[in-house]
C-alpha positions, 0 to 999 in steps of 0.5 A: 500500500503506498503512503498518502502522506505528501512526499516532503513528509515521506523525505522529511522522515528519511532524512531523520531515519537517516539521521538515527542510523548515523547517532546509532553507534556508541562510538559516534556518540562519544565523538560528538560528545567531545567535539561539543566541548571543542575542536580535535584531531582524529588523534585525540578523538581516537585516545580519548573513545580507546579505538584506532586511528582508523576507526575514528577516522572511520566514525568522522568520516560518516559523521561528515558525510551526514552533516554533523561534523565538518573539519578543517585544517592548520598548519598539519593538523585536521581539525573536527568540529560539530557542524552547523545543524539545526537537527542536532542543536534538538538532539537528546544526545547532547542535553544528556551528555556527560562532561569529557572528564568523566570519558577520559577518567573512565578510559584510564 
């Protein structure tokens, strides 16, 4: 049966479920935790959630694929950042986060 919803609903609600599938891992979370708090490297991104270089880079690429981080660079470094997006500034996942304290005591 097809949806008799107008079809800016029906991209409206793929463009959140889409937004969910990204926010559905543990990894990229903790990500976004530590870039609400400043810029990182992948560097210290990757130190501070205890996964690889790769993995982080991984995570971030995703991350920026869907529009919630974007980077920069200095000098040699690449510098993440959380994006300019009104879906996130709404998002649980930030109000509920823990201060990057708590992670980097946990990682120790």
């Amino acid at each position: 049966m097809q949806p008799s919803l107008p079809s800016e609903i029906l991209q409206q609600a793929e463009h959140q479920a889409s937004h969910c599938r990204v926010m559905g891992n543990p990894q990229r979370i903790m990500i976004l935790w530590l870039l609400v708090e400043r810029k990182r490297t992948v560097t210290e991104i990757a130190e501070a959630i205890g996964v690889s270089l790769q993995s982080a880079s991984h995570h971030l690429r995703i991350l920026e694929f869907s529009g919630m981080v974007k980077s920069h660079r200095e000098h040699h470094n690449i510098f993440y950042n959380i994006a300019d997006n009104e879906l996130l500034k709404k998002c649980q996942v930030f109000t509920n986060s823990p201060k990057v304290e708590l992670i980097k005591i946990q990682q120790v």
